[in-house]
ZADO-1210 file (C-alpha; in nm, 4 decimals, padded with zeros to 6 digits):
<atoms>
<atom x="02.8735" y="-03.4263" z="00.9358" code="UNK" pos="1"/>
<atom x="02.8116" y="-03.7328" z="00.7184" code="UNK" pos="2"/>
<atom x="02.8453" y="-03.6728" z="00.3483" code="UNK" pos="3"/>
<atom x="02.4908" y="-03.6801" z="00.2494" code="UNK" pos="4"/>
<atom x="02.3966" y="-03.4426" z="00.4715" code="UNK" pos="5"/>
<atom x="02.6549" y="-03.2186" z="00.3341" code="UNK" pos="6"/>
<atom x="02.4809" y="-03.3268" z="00.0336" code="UNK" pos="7"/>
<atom x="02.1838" y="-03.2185" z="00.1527" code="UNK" pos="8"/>
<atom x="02.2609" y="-02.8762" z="00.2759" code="UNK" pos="9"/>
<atom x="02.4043" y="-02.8296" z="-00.0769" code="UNK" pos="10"/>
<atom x="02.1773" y="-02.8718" z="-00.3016" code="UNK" pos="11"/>
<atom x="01.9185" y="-02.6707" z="-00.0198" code="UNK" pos="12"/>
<atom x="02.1691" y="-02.3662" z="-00.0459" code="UNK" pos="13"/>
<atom x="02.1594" y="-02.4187" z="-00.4731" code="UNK" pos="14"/>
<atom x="01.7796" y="-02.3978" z="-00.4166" code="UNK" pos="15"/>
<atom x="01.7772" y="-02.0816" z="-00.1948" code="UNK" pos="16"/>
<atom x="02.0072" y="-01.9277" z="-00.4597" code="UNK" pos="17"/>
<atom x="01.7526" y="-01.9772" z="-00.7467" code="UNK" pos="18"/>
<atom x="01.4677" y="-01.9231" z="-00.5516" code="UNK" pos="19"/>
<atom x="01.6556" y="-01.5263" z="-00.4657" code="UNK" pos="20"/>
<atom x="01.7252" y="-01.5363" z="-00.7989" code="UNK" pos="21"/>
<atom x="01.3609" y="-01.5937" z="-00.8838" code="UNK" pos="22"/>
<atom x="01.1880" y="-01.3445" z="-00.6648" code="UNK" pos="23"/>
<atom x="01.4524" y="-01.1031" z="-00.8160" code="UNK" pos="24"/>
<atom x="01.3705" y="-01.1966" z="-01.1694" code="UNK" pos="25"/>
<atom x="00.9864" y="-01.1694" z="-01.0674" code="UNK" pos="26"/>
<atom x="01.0121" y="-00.7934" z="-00.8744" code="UNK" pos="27"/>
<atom x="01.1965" y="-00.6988" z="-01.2315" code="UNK" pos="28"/>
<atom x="00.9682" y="-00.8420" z="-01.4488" code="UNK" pos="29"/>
<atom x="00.6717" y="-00.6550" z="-01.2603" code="UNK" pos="30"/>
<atom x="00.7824" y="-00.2885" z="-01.4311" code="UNK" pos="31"/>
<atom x="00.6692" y="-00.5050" z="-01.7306" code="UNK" pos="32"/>
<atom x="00.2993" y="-00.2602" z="-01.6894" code="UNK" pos="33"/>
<atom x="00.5208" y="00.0419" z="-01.7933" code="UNK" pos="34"/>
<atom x="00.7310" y="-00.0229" z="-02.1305" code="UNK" pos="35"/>
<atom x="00.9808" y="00.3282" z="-02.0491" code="UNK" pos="36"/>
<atom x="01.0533" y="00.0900" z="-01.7285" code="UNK" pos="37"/>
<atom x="01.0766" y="-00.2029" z="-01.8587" code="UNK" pos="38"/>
<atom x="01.3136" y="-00.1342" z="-02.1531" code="UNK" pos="39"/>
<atom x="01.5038" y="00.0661" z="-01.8963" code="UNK" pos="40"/>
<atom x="01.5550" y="-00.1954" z="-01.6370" code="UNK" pos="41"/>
<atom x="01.6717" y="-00.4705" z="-01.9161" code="UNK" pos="42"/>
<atom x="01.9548" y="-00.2316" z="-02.0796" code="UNK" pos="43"/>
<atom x="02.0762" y="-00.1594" z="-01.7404" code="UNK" pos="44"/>
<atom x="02.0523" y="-00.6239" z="-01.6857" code="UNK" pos="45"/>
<atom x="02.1840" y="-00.6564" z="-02.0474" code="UNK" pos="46"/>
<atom x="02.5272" y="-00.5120" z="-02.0089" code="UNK" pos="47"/>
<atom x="02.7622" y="-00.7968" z="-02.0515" code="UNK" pos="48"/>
<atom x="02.9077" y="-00.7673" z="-01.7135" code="UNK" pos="49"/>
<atom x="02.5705" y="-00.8250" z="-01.5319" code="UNK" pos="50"/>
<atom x="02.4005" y="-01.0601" z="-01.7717" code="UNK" pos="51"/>
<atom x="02.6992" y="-01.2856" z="-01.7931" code="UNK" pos="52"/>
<atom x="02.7693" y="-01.2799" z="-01.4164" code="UNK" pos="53"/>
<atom x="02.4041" y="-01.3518" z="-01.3643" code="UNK" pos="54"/>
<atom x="02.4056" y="-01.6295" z="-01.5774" code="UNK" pos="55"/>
<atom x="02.7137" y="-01.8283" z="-01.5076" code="UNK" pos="56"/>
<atom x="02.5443" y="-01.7557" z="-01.1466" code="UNK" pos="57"/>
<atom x="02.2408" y="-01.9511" z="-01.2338" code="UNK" pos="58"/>
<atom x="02.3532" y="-02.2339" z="-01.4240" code="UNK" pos="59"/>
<atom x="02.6440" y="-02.2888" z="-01.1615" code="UNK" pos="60"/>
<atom x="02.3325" y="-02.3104" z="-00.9110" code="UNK" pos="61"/>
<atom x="02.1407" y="-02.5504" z="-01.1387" code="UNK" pos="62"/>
<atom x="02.3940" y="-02.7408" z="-01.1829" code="UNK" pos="63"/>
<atom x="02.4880" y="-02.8136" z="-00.8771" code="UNK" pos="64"/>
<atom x="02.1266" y="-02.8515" z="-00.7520" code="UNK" pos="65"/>
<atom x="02.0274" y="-03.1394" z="-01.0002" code="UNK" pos="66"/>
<atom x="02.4059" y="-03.3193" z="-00.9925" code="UNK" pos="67"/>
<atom x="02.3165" y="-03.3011" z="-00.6111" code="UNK" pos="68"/>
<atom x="01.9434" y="-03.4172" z="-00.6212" code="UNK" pos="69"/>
<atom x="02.0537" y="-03.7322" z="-00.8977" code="UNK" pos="70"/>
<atom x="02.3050" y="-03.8509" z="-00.6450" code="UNK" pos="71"/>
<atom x="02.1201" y="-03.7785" z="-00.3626" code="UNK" pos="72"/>
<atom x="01.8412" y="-04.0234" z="-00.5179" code="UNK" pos="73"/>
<atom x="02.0660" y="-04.2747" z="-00.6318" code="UNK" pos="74"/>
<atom x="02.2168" y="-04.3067" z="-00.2506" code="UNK" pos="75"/>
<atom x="01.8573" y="-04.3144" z="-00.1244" code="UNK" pos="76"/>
<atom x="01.7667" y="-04.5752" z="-00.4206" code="UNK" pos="77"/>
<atom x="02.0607" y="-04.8154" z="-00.3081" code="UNK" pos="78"/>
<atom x="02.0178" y="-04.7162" z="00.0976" code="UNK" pos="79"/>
<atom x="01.6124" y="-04.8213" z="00.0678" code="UNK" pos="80"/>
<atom x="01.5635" y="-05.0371" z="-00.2684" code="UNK" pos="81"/>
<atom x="01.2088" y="-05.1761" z="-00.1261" code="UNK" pos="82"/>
<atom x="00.9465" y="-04.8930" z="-00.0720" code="UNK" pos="83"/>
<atom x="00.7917" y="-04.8656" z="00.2342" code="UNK" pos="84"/>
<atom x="00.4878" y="-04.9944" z="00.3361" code="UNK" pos="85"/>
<atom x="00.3112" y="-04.6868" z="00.4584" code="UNK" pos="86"/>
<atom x="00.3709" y="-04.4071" z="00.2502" code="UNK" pos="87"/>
<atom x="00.3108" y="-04.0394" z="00.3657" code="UNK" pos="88"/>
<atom x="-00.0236" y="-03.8948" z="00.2708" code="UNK" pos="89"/>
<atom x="00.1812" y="-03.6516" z="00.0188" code="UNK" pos="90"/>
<atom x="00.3909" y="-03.9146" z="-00.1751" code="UNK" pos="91"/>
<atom x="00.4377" y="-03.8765" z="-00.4852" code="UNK" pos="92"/>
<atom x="00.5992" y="-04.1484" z="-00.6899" code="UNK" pos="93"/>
<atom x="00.9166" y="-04.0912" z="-00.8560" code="UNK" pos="94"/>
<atom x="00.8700" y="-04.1172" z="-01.2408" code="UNK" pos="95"/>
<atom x="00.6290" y="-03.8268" z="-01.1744" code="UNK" pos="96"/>
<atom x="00.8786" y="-03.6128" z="-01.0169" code="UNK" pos="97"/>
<atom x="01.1272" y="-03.7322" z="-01.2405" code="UNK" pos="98"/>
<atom x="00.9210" y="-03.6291" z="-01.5426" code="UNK" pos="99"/>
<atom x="00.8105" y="-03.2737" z="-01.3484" code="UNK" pos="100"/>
<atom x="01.2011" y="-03.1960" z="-01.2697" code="UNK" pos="101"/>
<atom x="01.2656" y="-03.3125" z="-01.6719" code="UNK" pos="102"/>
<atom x="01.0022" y="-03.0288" z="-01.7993" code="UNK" pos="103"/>
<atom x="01.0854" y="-02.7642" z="-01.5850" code="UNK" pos="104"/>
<atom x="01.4566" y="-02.8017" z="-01.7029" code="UNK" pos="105"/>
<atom x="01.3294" y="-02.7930" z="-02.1230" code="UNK" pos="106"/>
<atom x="01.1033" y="-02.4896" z="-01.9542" code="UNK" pos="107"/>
<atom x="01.4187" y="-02.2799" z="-01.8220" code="UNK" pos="108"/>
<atom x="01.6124" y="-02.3771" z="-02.1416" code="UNK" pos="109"/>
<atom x="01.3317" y="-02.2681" z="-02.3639" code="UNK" pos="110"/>
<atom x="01.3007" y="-01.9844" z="-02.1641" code="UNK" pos="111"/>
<atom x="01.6449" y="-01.8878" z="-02.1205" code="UNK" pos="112"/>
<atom x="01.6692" y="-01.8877" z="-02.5321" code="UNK" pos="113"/>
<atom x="01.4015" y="-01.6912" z="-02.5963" code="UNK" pos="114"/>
<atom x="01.5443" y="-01.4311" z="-02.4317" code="UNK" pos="115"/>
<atom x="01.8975" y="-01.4473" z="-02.5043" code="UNK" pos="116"/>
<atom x="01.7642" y="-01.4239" z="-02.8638" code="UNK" pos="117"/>
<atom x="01.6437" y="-01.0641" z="-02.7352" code="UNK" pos="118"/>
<atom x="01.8323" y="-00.7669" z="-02.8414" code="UNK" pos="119"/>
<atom x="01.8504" y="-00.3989" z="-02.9032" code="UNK" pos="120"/>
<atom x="01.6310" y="-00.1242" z="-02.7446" code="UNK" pos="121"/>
<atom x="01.2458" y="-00.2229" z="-02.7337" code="UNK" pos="122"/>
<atom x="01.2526" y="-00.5608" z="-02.5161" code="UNK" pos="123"/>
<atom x="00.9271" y="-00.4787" z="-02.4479" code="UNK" pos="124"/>
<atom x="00.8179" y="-00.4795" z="-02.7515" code="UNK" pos="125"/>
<atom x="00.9637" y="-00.8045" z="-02.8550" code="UNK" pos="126"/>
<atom x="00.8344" y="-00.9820" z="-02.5034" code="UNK" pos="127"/>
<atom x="00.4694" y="-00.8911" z="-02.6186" code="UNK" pos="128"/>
<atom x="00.5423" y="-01.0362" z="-02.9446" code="UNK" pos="129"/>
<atom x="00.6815" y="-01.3240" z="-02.7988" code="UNK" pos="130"/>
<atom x="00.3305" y="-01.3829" z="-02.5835" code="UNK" pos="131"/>
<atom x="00.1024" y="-01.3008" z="-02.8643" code="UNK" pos="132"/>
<atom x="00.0707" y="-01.6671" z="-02.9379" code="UNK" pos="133"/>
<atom x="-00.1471" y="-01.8246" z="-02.7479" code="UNK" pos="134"/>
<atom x="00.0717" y="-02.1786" z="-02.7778" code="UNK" pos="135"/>
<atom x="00.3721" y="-01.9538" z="-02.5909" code="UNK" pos="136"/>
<atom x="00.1556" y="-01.8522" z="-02.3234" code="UNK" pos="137"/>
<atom x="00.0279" y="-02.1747" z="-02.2752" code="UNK" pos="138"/>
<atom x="00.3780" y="-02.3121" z="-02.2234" code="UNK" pos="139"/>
<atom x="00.4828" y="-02.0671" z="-02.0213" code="UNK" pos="140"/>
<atom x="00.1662" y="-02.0620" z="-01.7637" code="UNK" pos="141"/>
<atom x="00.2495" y="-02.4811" z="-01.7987" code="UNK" pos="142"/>
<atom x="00.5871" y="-02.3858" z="-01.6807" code="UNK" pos="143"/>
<atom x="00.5113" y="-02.1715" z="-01.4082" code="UNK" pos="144"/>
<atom x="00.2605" y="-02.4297" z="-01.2936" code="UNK" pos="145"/>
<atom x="00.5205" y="-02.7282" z="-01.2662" code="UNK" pos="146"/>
<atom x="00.8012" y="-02.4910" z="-01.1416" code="UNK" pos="147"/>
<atom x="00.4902" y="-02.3964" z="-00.8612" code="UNK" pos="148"/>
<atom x="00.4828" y="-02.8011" z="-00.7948" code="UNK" pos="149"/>
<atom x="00.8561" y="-02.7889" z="-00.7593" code="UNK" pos="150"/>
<atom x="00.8861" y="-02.4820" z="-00.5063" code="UNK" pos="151"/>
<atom x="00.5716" y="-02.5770" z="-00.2848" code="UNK" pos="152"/>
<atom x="00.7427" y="-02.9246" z="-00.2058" code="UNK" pos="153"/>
<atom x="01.0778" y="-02.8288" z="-00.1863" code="UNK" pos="154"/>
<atom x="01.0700" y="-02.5405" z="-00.0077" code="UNK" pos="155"/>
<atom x="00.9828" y="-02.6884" z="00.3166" code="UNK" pos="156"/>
<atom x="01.2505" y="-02.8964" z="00.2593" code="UNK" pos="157"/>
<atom x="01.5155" y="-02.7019" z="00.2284" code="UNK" pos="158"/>
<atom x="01.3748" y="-02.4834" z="00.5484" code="UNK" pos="159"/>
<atom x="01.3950" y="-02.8048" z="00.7186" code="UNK" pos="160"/>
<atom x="01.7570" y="-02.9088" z="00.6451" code="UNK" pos="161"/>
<atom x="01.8525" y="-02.5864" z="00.7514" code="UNK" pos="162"/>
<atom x="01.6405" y="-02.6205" z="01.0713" code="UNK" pos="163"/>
<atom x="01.3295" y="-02.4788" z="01.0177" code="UNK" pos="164"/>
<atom x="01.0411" y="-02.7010" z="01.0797" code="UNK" pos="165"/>
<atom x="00.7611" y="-02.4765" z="01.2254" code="UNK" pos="166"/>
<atom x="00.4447" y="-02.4565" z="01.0347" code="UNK" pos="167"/>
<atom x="00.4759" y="-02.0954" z="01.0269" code="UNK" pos="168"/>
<atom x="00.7414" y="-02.1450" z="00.7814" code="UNK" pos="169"/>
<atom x="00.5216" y="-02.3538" z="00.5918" code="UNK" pos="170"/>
<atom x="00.3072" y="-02.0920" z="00.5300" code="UNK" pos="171"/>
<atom x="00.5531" y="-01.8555" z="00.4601" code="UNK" pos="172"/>
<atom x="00.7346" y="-02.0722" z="00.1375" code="UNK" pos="173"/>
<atom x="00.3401" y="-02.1885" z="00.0513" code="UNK" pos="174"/>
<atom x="00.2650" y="-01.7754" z="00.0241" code="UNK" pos="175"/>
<atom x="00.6260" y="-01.6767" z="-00.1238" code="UNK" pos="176"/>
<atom x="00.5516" y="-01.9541" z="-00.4133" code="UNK" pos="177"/>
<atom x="00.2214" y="-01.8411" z="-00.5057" code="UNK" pos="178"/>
<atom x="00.3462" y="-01.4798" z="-00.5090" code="UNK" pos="179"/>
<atom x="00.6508" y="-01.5477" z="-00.7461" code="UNK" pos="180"/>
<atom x="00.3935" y="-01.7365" z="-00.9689" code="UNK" pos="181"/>
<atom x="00.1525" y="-01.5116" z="-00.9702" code="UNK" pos="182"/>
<atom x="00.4125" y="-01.2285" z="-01.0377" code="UNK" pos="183"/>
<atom x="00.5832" y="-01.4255" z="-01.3094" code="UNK" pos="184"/>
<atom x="00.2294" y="-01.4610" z="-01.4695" code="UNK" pos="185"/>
<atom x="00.1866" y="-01.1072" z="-01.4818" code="UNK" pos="186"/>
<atom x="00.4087" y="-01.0124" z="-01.7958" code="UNK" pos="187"/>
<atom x="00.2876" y="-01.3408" z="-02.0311" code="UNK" pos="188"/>
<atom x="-00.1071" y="-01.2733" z="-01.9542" code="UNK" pos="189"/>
<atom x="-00.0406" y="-00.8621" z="-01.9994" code="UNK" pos="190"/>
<atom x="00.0908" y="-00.9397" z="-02.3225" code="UNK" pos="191"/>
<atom x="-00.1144" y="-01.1842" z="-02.4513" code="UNK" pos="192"/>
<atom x="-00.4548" y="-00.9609" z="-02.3851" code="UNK" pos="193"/>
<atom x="-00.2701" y="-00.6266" z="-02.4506" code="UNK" pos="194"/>
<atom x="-00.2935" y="-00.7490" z="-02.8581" code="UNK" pos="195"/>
<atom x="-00.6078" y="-00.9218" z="-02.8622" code="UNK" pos="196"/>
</atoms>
């Protein structure tokens, strides 16, 4: 198999790693409409054994997903330096994605600190907080809007490195992305209208 298809598959496995990760993250964040729950399910995630295992998890994924996807472009940059003439009907051009991909990684590292700065028993209590500005929950819907962009083009694409082409599947990453939006949405709007 040629390099940059191992490459390819790669940085499609990172993906499916973080998107797991995601849906997981989402489900959790769901007990969010019962504080006992909530503040239950994060002591159990905040023991250092889970948390840290999680994370080094994660970033190892991210990492390798955006090393991948920067040389990955720079191949296809030197392989094709003229654009071609007929584009597809979705193309988008690359200082766009380039500047999507550059938010959504401030995004995660924004969001990653805000809740490493959480501690002690009431998380719940500090998440509302945290989403009682309106300025937070406008960054955070932002967020989950670009990550949205992210998942509903990539997703097909890493179905179809791995083989799957059909437009069933299509449908299926187009309805798992507006479910782990939607669900991630959840716990910033509760908060945010359970104080006004």
């Amino acid at each position: 198999m040629a390099l940059l298809q191992v490459k390819k598959r790669l940085m499609a496995l990172a993906g499916m790693v973080l998107t797991v990760y995601l849906l997981l993250h989402m489900l959790s964040n769901l007990s969010f409409i019962s504080p006992q729950a909530f503040n239950d399910f994060y002591q159990f995630y905040n023991q250092p054994l889970i948390r840290w295992l999680l994370w080094l998890l994660v970033s190892a994924a991210i990492l390798v997903h955006v090393i991948v996807a920067i040389q990955i472009r720079l191949h296809n940059g030197k392989a094709r330096p003229v654009a071609y003439r007929h584009r597809q009907h979705h193309w988008i051009p690359a200082w766009v994605v380039s500047t999507v991909i550059t938010l959504i990684l401030l995004f995660i590292v924004l969001h990653m600190a805000q809740m490493w700065s959480f501690g002690g028993a009431d998380i719940y209590r500090q998440t509302q907080q945290l989403f009682t500005s309106g300025w937070q929950l406008f960054i955070y819907l932002a967020g989950l809007i670009l990550m949205a962009l992210h998942l509903w083009h990539s997703l097909p694409n890493v179905l179809q490195t791995l083989g799957k082409t059909s437009k069933q599947y299509l449908w299926f990453s187009t309805a798992l992305v507006a479910l782990l939006i939607a669900g991630f949405a959840v716990v910033p709007v509760l908060a945010y209208w359970s104080v006004q």
